[in-house]
N, C-alpha and C positions, 0 to 999 in steps of 0.2 A: 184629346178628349176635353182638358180645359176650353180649350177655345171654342169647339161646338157649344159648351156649356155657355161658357161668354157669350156666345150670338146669341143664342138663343132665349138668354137672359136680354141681352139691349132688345131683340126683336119683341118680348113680353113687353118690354118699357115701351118700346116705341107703340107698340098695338094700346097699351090703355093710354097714352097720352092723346091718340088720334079717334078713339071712343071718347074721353073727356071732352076734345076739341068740336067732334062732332054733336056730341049730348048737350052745351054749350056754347050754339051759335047766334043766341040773341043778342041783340045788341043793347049795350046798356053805356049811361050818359056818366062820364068820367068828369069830376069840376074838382080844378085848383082850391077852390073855397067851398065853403055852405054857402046860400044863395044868399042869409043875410049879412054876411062877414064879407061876402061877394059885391055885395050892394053898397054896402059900406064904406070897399075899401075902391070900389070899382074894378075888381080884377076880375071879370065875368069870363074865363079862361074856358071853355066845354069843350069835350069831343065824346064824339058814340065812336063805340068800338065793343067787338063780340065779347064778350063773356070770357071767352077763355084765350083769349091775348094780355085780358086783365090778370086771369090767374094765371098763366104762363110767366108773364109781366113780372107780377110782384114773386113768384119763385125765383126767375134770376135776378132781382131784384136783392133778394133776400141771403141768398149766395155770396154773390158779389161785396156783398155789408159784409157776410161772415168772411170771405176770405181777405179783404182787406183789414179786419180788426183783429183775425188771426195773424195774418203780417204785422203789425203795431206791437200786436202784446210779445210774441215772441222776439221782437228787435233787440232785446237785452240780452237773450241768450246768443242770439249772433254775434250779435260783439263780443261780447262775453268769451266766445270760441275762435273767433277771428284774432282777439288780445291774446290767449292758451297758445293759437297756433301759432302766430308771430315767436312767442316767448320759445318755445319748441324748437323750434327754427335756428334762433338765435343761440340756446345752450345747444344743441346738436353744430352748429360750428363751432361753439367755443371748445367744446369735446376735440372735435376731429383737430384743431390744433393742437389741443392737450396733447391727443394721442402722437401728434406730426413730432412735437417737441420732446414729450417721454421715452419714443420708438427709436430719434435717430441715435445711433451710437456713437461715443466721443472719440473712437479708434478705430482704425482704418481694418485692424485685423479681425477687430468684433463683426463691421458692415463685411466684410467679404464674408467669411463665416453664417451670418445673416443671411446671406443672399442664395444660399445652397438649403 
C-alpha cells in the first residue's frame, strides 16, 4: 500500500514539474554579468535558455549547496563518533583480555572442574 502511495506521490511530482516545464518554455537571456559590469570587465558571457531549465537549474543548484554545507557542518559529529567508536573498540579488547586473564584458573583441578 506504501509503495502505490510512493508512486503515486513521485507520478504527482513528476506531472507538476512537466506542467511548470511546459507553462515555462520561453526563452530567456542568462549573463555572467549586468551588461555594465560586462562591459567594464569584458566578460560578455550570454546564453538563451527556456525558462524552466533556469528554475530547474537553480533548484538543483540549490540542493546541491545544501547538501554539501550539510556535510561540512556535520563533519565534527563524525569525527566526533568515529574517535567514541575507536575508543569502544579499544576498551572492549582491553575487557576481553581482562576477562582472558581473570577466567583462567591457577590450578589444574579448578580448569577441569570449569570445563563441565
Amino acid at each position: 500500500m506504501i509503495r502505490y502511495l510512493r508512486l503515486l506521490f513521485l507520478g504527482l511530482v513528476g506531472l507538476t514539474l512537466l506542467v511548470v516545464a511546459l507553462a515555462n518554455r520561453a526563452p530567456v537571456s542568462v549573463r555572467l554579468l549586468p551588461e555594465d559590469l560586462a562591459a567594464l570587465t569584458g566578460l560578455t558571457w550570454e546564453m538563451s535558455l527556456p525558462l524552466f531549465v533556469v528554475i530547474f537549474g537553480g533548484i538543483v543548484a540549490g540542493v546541491l549547496i545544501g547538501f554539501v554545507w550539510e556535510w561540512f557542518r556535520e563533519m565534527k559529529h563524525r569525527s566526533t563518533a568515529s574517535v567514541k567508536a575507536r575508543e569502544v573498540a579499544r576498551l572492549e579488547r582491553e575487557l576481553a583480555v581482562l576477562k582472558d586473564t581473570v577466567s583462567v584458573p591457577k590450578d589444574d583441578v579448578l580448569a577441569l572442574l570449569e570445563k563441565r
